[in-house]
MOPAC internal coordinates of N, CA, C and O (Angstrom, degrees):
PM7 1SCF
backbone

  N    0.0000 0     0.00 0     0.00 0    0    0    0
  C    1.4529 1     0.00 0     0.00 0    1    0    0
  C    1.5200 1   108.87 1     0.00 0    2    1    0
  O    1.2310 1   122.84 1   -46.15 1    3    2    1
  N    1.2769 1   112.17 1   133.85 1    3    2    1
  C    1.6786 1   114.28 1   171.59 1    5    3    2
  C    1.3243 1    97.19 1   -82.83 1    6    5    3
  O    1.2310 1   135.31 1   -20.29 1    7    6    5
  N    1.8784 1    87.97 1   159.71 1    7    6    5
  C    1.7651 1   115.90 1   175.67 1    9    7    6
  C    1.5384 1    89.96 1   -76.33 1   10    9    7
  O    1.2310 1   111.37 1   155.00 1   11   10    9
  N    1.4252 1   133.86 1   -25.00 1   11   10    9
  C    1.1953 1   106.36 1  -166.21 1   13   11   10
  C    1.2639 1   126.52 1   -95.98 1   14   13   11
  O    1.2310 1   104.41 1  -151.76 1   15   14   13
  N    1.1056 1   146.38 1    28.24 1   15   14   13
  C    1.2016 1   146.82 1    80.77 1   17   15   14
  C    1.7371 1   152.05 1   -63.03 1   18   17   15
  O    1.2310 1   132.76 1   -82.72 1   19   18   17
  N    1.4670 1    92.95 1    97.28 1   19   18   17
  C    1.6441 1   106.56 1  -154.07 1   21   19   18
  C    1.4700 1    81.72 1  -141.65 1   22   21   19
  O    1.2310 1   103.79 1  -138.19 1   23   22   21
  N    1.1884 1   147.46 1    41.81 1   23   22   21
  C    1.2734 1   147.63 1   134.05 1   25   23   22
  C    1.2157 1   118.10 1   -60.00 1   26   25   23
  O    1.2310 1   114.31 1    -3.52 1   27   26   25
  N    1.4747 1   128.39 1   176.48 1   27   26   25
  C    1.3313 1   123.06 1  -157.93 1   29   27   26
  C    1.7829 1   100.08 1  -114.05 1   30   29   27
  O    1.2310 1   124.54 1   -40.06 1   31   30   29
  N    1.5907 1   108.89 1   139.94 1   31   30   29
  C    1.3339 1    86.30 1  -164.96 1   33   31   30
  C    1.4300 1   131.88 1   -73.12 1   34   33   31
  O    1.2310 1   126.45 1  -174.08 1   35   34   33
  N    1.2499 1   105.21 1     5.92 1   35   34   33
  C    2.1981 1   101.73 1  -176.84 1   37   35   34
  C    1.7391 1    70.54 1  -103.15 1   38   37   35
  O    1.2310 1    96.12 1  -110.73 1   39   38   37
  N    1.1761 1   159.68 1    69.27 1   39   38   37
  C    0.8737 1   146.89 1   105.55 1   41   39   38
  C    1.4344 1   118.83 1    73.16 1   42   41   39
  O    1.2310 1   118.27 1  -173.40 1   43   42   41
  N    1.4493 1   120.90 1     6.60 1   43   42   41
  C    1.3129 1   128.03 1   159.77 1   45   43   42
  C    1.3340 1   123.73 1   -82.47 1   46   45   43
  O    1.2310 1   129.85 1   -56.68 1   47   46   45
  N    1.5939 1    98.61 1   123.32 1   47   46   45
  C    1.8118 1   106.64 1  -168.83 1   49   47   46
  C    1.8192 1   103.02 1  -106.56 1   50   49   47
  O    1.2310 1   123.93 1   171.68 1   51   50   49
  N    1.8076 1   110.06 1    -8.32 1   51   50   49
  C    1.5709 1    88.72 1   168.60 1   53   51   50
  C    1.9586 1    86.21 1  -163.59 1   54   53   51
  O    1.2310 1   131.82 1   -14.16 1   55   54   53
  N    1.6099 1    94.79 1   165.84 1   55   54   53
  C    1.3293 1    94.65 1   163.95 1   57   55   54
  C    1.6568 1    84.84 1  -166.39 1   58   57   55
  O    1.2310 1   130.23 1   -29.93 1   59   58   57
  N    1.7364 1    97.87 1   150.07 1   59   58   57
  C    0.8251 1   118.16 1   166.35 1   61   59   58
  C    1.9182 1   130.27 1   -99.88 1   62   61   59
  O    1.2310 1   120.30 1  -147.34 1   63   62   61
  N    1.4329 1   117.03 1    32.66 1   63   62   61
  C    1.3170 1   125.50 1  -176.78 1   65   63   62
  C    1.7517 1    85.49 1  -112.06 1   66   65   63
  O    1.2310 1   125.48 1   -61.22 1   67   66   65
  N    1.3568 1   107.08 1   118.78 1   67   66   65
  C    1.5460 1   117.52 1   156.82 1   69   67   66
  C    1.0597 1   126.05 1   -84.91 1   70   69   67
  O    1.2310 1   117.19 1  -162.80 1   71   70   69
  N    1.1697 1   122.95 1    17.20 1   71   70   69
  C    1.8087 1   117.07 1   139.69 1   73   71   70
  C    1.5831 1   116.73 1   -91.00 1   74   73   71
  O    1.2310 1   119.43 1  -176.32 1   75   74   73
  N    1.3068 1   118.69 1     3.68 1   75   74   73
  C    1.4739 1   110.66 1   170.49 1   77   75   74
  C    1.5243 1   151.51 1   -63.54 1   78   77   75
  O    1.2310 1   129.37 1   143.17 1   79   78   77
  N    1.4772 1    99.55 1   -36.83 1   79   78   77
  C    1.2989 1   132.64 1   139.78 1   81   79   78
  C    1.0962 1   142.92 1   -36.95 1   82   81   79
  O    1.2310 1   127.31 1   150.48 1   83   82   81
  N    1.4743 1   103.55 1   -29.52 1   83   82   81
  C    1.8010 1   111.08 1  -175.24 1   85   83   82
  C    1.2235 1   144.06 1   -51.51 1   86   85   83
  O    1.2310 1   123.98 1  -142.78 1   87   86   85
  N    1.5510 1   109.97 1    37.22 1   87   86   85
  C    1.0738 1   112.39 1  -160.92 1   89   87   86
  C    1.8159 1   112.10 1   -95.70 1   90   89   87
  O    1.2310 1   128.91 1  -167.28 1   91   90   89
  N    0.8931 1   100.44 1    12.72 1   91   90   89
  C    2.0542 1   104.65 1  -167.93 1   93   91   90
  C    1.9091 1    71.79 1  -112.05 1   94   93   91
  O    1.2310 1   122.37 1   -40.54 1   95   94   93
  N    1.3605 1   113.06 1   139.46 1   95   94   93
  C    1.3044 1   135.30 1   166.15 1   97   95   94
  C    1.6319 1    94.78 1   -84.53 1   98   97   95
  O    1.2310 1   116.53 1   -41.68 1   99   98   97
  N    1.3161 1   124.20 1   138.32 1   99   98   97
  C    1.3724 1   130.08 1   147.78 1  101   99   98
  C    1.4445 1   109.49 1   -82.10 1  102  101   99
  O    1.2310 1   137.02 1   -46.86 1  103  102  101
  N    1.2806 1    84.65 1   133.14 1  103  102  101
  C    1.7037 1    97.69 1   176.27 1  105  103  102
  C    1.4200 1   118.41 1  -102.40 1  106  105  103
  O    1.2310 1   120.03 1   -77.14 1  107  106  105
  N    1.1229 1   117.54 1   102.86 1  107  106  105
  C    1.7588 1   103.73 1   177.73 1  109  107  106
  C    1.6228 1   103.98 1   -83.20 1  110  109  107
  O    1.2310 1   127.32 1   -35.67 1  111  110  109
  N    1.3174 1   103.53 1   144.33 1  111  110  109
  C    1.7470 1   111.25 1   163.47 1  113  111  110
  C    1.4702 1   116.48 1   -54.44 1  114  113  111
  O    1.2310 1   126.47 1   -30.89 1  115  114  113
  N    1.4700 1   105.16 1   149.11 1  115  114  113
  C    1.3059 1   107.33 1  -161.50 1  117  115  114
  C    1.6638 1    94.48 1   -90.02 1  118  117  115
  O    1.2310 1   118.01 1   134.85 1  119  118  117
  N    1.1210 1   121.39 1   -45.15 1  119  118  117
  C    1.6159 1   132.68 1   178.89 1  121  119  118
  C    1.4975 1   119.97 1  -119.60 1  122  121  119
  O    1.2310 1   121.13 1    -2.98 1  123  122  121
  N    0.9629 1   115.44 1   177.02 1  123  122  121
  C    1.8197 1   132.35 1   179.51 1  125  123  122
  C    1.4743 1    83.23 1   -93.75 1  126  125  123
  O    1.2310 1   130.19 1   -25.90 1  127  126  125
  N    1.6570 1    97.94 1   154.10 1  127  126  125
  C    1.2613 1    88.11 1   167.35 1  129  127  126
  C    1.8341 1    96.41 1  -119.25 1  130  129  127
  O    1.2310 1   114.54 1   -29.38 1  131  130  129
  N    1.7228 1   127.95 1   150.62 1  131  130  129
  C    1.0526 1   109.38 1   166.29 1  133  131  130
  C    1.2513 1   133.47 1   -37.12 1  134  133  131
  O    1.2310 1   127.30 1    -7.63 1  135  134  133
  N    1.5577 1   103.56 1   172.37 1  135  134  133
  C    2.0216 1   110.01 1  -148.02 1  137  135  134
  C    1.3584 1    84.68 1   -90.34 1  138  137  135
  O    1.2310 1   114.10 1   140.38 1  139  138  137
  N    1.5012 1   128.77 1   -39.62 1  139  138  137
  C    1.7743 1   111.16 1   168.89 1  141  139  138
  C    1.5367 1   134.64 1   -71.82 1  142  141  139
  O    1.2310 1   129.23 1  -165.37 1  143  142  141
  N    1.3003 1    99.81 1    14.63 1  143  142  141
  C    1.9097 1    98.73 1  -175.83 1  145  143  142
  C    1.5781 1    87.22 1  -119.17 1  146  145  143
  O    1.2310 1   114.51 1  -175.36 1  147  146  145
  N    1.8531 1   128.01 1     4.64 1  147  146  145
  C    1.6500 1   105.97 1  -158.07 1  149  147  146
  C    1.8948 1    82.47 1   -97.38 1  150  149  147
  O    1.2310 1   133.76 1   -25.20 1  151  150  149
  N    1.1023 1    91.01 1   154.80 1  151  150  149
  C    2.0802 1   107.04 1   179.68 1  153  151  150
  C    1.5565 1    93.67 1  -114.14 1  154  153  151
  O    1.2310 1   110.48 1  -113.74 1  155  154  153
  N    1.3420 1   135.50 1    66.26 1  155  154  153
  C    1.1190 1   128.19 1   165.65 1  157  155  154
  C    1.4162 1   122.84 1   -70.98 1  158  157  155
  O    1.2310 1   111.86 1   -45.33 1  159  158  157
  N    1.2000 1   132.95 1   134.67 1  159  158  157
  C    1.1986 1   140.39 1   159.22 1  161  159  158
  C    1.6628 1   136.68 1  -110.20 1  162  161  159
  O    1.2310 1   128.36 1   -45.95 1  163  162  161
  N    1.4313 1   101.50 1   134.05 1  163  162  161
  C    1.4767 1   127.21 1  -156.86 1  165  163  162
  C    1.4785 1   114.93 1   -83.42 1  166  165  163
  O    1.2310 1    91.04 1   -56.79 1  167  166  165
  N    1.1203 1   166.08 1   123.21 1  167  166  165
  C    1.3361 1   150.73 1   168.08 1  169  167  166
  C    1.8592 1   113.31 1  -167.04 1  170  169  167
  O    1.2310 1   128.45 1   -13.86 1  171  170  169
  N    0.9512 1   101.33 1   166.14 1  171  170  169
  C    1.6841 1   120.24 1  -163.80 1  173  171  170
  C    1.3615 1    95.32 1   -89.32 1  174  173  171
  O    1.2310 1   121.56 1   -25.98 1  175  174  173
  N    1.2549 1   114.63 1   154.02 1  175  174  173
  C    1.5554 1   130.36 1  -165.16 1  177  175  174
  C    1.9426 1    99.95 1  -147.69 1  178  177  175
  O    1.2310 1   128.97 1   -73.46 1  179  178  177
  N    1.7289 1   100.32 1   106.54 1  179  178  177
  C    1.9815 1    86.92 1   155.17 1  181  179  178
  C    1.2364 1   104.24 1  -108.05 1  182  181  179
  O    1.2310 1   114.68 1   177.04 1  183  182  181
  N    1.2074 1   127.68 1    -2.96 1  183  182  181
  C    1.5221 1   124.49 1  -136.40 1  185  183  182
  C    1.5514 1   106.61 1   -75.10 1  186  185  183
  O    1.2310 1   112.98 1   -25.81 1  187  186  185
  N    1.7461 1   130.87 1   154.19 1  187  186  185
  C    1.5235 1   115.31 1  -152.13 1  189  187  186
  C    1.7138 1   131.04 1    -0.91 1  190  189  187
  O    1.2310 1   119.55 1  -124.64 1  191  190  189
  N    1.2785 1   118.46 1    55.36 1  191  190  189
  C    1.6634 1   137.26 1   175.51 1  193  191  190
  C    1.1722 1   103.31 1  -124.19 1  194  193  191
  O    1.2310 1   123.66 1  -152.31 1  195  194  193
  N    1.3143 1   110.59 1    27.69 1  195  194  193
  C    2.1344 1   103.10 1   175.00 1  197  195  194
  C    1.2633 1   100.45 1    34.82 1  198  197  195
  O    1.2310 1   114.67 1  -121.31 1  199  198  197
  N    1.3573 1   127.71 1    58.69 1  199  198  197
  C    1.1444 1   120.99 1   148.20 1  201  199  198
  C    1.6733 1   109.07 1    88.76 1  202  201  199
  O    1.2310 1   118.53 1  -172.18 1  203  202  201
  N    0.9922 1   120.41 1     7.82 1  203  202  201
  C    1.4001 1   120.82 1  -144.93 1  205  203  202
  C    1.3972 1   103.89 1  -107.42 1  206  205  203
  O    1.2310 1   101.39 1   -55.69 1  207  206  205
  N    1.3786 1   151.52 1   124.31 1  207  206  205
  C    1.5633 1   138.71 1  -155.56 1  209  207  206
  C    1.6111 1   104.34 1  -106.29 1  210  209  207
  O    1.2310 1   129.44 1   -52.00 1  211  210  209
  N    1.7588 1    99.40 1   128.00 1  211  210  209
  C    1.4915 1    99.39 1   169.85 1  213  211  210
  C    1.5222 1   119.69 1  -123.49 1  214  213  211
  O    1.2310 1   111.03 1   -16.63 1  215  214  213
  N    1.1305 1   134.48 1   163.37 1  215  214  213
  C    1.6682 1   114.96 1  -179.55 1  217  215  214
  C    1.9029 1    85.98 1  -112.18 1  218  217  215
  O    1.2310 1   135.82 1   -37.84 1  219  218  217
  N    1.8771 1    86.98 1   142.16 1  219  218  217
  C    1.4282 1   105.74 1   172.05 1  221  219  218
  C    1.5361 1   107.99 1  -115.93 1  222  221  219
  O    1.2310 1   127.77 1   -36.66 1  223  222  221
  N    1.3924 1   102.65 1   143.34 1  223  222  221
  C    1.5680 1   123.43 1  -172.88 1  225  223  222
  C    1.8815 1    93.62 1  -110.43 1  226  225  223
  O    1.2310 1   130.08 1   -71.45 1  227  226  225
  N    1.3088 1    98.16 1   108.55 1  227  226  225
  C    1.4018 1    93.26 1   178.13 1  229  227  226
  C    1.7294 1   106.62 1  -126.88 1  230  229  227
  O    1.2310 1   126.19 1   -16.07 1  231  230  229
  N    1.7372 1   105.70 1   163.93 1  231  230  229
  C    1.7853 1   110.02 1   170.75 1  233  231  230
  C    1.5481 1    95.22 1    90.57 1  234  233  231
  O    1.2310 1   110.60 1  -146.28 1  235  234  233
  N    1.2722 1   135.27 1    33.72 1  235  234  233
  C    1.3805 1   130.89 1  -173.53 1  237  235  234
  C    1.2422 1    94.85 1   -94.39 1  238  237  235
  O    1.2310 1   115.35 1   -54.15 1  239  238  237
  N    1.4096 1   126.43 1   125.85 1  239  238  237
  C    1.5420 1   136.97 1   177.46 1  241  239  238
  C    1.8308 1   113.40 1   -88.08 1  242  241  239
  O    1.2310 1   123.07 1   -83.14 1  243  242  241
  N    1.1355 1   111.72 1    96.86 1  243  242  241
  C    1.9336 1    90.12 1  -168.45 1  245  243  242
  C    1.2896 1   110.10 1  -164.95 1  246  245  243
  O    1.2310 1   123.36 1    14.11 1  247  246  245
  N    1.1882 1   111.16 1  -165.89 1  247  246  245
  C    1.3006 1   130.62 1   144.42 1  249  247  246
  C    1.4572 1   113.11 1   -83.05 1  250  249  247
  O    1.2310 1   129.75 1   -14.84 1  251  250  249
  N    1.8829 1    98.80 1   165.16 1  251  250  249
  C    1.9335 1    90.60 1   179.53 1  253  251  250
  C    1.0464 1    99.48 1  -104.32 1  254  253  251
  O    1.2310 1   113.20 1  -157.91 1  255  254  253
  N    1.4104 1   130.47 1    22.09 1  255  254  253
  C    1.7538 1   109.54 1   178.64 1  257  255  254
  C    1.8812 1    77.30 1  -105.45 1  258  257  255
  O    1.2310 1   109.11 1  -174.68 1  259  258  257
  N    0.8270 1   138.01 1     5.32 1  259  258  257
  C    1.5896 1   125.42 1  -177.88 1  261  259  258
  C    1.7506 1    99.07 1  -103.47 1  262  261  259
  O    1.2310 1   128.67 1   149.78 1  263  262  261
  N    1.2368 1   100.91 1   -30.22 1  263  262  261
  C    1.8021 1   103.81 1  -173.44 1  265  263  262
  C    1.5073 1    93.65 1   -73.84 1  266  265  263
  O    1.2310 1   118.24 1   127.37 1  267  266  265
  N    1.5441 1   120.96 1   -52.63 1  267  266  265
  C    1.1199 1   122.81 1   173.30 1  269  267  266
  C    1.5704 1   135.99 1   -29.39 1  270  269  267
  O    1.2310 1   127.93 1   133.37 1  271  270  269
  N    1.4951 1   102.33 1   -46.63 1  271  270  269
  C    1.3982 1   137.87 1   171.73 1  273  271  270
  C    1.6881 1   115.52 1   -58.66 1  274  273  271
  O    1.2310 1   123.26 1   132.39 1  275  274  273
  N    1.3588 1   111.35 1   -47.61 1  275  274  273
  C    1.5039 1   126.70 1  -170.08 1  277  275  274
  C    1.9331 1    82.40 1   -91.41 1  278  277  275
  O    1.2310 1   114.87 1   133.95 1  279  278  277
  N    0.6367 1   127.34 1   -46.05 1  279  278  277
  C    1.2598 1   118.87 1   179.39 1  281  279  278
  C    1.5431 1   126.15 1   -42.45 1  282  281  279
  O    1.2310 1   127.55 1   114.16 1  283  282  281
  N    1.5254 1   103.07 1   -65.84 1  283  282  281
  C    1.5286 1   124.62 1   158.35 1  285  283  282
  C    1.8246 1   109.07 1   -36.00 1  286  285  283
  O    1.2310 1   115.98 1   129.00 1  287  286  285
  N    1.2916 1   125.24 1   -51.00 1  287  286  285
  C    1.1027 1   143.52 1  -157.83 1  289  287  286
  C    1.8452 1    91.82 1   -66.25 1  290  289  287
  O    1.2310 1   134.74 1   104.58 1  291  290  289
  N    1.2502 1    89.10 1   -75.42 1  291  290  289
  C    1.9947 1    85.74 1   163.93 1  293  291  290
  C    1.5330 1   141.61 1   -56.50 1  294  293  291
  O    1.2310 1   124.35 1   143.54 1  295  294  293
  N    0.8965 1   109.25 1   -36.46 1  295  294  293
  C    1.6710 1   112.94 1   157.81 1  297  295  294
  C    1.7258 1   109.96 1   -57.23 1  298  297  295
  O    1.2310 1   134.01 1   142.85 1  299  298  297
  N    0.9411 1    90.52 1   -37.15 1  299  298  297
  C    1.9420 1    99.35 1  -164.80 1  301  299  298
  C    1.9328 1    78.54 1   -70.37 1  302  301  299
  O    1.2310 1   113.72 1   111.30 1  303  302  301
  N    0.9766 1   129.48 1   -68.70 1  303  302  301
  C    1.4227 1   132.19 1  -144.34 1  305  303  302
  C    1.5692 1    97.89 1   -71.01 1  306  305  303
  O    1.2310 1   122.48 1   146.09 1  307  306  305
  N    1.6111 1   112.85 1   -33.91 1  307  306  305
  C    1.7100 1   104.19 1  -156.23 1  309  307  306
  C    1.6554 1    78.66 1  -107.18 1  310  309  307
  O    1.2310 1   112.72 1  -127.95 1  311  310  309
  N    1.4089 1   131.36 1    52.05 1  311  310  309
  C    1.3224 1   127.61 1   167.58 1  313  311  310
  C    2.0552 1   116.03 1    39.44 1  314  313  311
  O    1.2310 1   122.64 1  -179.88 1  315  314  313
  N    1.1158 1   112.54 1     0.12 1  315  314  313
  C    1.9479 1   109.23 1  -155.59 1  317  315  314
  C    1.1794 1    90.07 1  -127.65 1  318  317  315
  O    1.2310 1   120.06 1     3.82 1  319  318  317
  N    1.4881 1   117.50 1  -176.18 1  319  318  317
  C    1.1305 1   124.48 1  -138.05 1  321  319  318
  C    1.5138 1    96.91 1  -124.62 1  322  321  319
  O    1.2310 1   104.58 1     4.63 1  323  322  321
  N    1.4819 1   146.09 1  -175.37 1  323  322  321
  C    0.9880 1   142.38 1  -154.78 1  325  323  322
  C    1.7714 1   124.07 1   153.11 1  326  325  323
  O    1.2310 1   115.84 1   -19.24 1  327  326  325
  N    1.3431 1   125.50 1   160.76 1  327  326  325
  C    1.3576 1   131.61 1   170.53 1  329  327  326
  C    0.9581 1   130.33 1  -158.22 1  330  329  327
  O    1.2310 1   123.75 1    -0.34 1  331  330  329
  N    1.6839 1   110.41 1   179.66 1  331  330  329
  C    1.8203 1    97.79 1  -169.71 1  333  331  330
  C    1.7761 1    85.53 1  -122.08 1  334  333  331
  O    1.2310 1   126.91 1   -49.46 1  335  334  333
  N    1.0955 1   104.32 1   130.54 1  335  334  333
  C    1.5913 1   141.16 1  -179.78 1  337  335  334
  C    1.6831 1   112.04 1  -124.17 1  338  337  335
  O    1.2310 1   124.09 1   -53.46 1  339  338  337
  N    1.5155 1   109.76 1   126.54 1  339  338  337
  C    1.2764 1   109.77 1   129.50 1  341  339  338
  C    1.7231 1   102.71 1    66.07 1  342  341  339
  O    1.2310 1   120.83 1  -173.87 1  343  342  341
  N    1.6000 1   116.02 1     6.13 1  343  342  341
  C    1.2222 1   108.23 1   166.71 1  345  343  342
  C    2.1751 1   101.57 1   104.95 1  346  345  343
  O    1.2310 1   126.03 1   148.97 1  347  346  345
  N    1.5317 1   106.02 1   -31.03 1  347  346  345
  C    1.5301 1   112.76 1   168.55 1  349  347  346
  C    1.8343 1   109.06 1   -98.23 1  350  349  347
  O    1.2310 1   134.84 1   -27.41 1  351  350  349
  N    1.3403 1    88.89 1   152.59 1  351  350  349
  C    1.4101 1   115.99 1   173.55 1  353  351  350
  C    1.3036 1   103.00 1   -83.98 1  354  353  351
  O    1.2310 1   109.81 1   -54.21 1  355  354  353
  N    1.5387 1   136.72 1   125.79 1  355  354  353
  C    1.8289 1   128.47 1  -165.01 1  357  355  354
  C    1.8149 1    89.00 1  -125.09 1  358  357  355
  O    1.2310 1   124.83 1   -57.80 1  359  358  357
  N    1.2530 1   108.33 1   122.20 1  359  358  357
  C    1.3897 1   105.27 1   162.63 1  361  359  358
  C    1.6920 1   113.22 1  -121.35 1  362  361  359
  O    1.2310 1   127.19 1   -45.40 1  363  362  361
  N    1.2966 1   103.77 1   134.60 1  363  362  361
  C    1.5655 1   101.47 1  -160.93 1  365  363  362
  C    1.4598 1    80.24 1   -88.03 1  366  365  363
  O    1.2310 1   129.38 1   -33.93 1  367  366  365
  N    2.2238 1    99.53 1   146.07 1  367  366  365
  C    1.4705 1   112.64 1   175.89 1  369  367  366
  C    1.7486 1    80.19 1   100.54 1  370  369  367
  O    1.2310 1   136.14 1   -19.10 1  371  370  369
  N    1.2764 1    86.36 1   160.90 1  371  370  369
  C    1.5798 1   138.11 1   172.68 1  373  371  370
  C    1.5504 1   111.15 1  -106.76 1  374  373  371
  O    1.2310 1   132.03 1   -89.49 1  375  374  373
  N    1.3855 1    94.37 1    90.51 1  375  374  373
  C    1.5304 1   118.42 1   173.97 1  377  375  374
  C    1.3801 1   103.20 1  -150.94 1  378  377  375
  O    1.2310 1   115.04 1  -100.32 1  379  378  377
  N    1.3784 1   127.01 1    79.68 1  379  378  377
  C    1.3029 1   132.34 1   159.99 1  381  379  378
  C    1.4123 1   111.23 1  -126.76 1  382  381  379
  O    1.2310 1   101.55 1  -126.74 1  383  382  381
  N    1.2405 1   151.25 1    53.26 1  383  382  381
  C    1.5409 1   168.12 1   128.47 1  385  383  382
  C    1.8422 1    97.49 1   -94.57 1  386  385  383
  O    1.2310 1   129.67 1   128.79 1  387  386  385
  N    1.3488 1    98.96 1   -51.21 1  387  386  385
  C    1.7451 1    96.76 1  -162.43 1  389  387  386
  C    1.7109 1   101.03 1   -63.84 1  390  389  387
  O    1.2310 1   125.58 1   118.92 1  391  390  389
  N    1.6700 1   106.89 1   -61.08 1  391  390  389
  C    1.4915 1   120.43 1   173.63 1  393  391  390
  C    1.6023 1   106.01 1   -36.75 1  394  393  391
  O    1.2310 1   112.62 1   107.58 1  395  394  393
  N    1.4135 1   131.53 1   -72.42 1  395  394  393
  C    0.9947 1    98.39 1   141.99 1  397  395  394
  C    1.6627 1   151.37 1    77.75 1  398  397  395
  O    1.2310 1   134.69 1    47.28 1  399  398  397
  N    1.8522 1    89.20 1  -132.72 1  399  398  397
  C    0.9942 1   120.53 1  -158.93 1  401  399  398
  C    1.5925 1   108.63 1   -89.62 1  402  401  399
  O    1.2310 1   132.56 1   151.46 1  403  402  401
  N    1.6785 1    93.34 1   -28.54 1  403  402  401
  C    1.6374 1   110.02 1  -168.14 1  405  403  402
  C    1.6569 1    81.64 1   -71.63 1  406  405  403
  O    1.2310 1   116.05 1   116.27 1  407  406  405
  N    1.3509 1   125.11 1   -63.73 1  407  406  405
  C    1.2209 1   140.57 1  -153.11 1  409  407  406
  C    1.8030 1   119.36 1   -32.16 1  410  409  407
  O    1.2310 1   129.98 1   130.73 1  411  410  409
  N    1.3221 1    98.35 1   -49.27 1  411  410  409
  C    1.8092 1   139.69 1   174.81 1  413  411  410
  C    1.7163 1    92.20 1   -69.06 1  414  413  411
  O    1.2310 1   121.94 1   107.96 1  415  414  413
  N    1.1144 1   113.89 1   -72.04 1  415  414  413
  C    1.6487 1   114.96 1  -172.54 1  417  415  414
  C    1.5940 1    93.87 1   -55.38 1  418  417  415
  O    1.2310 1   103.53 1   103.59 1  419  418  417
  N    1.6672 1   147.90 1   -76.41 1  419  418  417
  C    1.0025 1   103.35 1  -174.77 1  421  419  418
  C    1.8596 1   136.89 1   -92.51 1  422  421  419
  O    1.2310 1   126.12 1  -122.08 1  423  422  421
  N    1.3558 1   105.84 1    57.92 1  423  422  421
  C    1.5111 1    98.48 1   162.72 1  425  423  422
  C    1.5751 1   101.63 1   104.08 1  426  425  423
  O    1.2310 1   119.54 1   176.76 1  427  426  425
  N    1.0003 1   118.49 1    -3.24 1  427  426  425
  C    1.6681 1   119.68 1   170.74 1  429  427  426
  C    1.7283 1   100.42 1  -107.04 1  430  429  427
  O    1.2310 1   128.44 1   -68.29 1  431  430  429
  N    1.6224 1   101.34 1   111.71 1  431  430  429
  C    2.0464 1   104.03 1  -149.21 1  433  431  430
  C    1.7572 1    83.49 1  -114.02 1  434  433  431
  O    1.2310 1   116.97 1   176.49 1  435  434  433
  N    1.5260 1   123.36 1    -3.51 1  435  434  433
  C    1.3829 1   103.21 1  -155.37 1  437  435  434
  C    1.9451 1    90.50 1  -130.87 1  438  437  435
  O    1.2310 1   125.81 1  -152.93 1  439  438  437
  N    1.3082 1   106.45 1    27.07 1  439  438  437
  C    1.6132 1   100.01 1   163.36 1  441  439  438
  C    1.2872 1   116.08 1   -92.29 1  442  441  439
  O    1.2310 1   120.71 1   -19.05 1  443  442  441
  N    1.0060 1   116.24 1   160.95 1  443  442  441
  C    1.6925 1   142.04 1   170.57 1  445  443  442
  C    1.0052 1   132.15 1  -151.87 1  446  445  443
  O    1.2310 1   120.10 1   180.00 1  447  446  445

């Protein structure tokens, strides 16, 4: 058999309806997992933000009304504004020492 035919067999090479694809099930988590088993990770973000610096909270095991929740909790604390995207927590600004620090103080012992 040739590589050069490795097209798909109904012969569609594009579509633009985004329900077509649907074939990967999203899985939402069934539970949160406690604040000492979560491995969250902290880090700086410019990437397409014109340059603009955000700290990402990533590895959150949950539900999103709970990511949502811890989310709120940081905006409220680092005064700025922020969202939940794509599975990360986005806080606009460079606050990842403070995030952090808050993080460890309440009960999340295994971020970095």
């Amino acid at each position: 058999m040739s590589k050069k035919n490795t097209a798909r067999p109904d012969g569609l090479a594009y579509s633009t309806n985004k329900d077509f694809f649907n074939d990967f099930p999203q899985e939402e988590p069934g539970e949160t997992q406690p604040k000492d088993k979560q491995k969250l990770r902290v880090k700086l973000d410019t990437k397409q933000r014109a340059g603009k610096v955000v700290t990402l909270v990533d590895c959150f095991v949950g539900t999103l009304d709970d990511m949502e929740a811890l989310a709120k909790q940081l905006k409220t604390k680092c005064g700025t504004g922020g969202s939940v995207k794509d599975g990360y927590i986005i806080i606009q600004g460079d606050y990842k020492d403070k995030i952090i620090t808050w993080l460890k103080d309440w009960g999340y012992v295994l971020t970095k």
